[in-house]
Structure formats: C-alpha cells, structure tokens
N, C-alpha and C positions, 0 to 999 in steps of 0.2 A: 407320296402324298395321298391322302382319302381323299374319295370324292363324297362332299361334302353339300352335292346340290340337290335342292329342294323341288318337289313336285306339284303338281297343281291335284287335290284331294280326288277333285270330279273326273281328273284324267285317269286317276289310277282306279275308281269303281268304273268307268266303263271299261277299264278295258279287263276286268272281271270278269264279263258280263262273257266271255270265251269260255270261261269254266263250266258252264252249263248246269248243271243239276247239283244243286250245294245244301248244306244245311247252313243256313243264315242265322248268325244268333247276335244278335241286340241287344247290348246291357246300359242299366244305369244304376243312379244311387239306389232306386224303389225297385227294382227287379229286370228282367229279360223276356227276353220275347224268342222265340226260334222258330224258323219256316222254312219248311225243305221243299224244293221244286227247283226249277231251272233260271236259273238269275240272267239270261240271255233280255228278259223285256224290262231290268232295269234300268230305270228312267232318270238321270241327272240332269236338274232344274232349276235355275235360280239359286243356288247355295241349298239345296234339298234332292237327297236321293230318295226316291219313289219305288218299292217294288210293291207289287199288288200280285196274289195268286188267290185264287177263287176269292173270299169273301174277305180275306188275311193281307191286311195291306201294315205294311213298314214305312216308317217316314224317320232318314236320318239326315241329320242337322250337316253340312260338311264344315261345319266351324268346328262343331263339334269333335272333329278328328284332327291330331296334331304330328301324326306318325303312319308307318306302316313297316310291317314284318313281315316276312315269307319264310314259316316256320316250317320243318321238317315234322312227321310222327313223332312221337314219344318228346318231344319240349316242355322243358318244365313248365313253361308258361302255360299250355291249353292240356296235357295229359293226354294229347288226343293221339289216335290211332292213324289217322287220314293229315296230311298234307292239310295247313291252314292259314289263310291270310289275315292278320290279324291288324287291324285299325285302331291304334292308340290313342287315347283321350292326350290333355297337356301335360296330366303326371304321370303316362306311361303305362293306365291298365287299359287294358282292353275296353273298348267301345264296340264295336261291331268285328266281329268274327265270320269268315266266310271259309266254313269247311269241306274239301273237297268229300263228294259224297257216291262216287263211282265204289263198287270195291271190289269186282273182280273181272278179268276179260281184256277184251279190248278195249272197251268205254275206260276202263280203270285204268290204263296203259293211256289212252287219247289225253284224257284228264291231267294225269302227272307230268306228261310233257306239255299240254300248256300252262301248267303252275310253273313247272322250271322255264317257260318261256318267257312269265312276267318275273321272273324273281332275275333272271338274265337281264330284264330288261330295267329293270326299277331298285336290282341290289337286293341281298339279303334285308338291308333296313333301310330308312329313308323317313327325315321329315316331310310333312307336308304343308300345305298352307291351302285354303279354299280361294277360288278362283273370284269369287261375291267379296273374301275380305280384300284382297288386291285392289278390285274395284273400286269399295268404299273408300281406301285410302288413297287414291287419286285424284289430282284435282286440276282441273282443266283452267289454262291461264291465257 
C-alpha cells in the first residue's frame, strides 16, 4: 500500500531552511525570480513564506503550493546539475524551486545528506496543503 499522506506546506519550507546556501528560484505565469544565499532565516507566516537577503526579498503564497518533489541531478523536470526541491503549483509545474547550491568539499557532502535527510523524511513526492487553508475551512460549533 503507498503512503498517501499529506503535509502541511509551511512544515515542509521550514524544515528547508537546514539546506543552508541554495539558489531559490520563484516562478509564475509573468516570470521568475532567483536568489542565491542561505535559506536558514526563512520566515513562515500566516499562509506566506518570507525570505529577505540584503535588499532582495521573496514572498510565497503557501496556497500557492500543492505538492513537493526531492528530485535527484539530471531530472527531467529541472535539468539541473545539483540536487533540488521542487514545490508544485495544483497542475504540477513548478512554483518555487530550491536548489542545493554547495558544489564541492565537505559543505557539498553536509548539504546532500540533509537533502537525503528531508527526502527520508517527507518521500520522494508528497501532496501538500497550507496550514492557513485548513484553518479557514474550520469552523468552531
């Protein structure tokens, strides 16, 4: 039998926030955003994830995310070279992408064992659901 159970969105960016030094890339219908620095002081708030590096601030919706992937290098999906976590909209493309961004050494070694440590933890893939839409559909009697 699969397991089949679903995650709460803001659980799964903070516990991101271990990967340390990422290239963060943000898309939508009108284009992308990307900002590379260390994802440790992102901020999960009210149904809004917050990362702020010097002037360069990100602000994602967690309704906005209906999925997650912990994709290996070379996937078809991102083409990328590095290990990547990748945040699916509700038809499946990518929303927000958080690429590991270590690439040689021991930091490059630290890094890919804690990607394998959330991908252990959370499954190669997994719906999500924001913690704000739970919320709203609750009602106190």
């Amino acid at each position: 039998m699969s397991d089949t159970r679903v995650e709460f969105t803001e659980d799964v960016l903070r516990a991101c926030r271990r990967l340390g030094h990422v290239r963060f890339v943000l898309r939508n219908a009108v284009g992308f955003a990307e900002i590379l620095g260390n994802i440790e002081n992102l901020e999960v708030v009210d149904g809004w994830a917050h990362w702020c590096q010097s002037s360069i601030h990100a602000h994602v919706c967690c309704h906005a995310i209906a999925g997650v992937r912990f994709l290996d290098p070379g996937t078809t999906c991102t083409h990328q070279t590095h290990s990547t976590v990748c945040f699916d909209d509700s038809r499946g493309r990518p929303h927000l992408m958080v690429i590991l961004d270590q690439t040689q050494g021991v930091d490059a070694i630290e890094q890919e064992h804690r990607f394998e440590d959330l991908r252990d933890r959370f499954g190669t893939s997994r719906p999500l659901i924001s913690l704000e839409t739970v919320g709203a559909n609750v009602t106190a009697h």
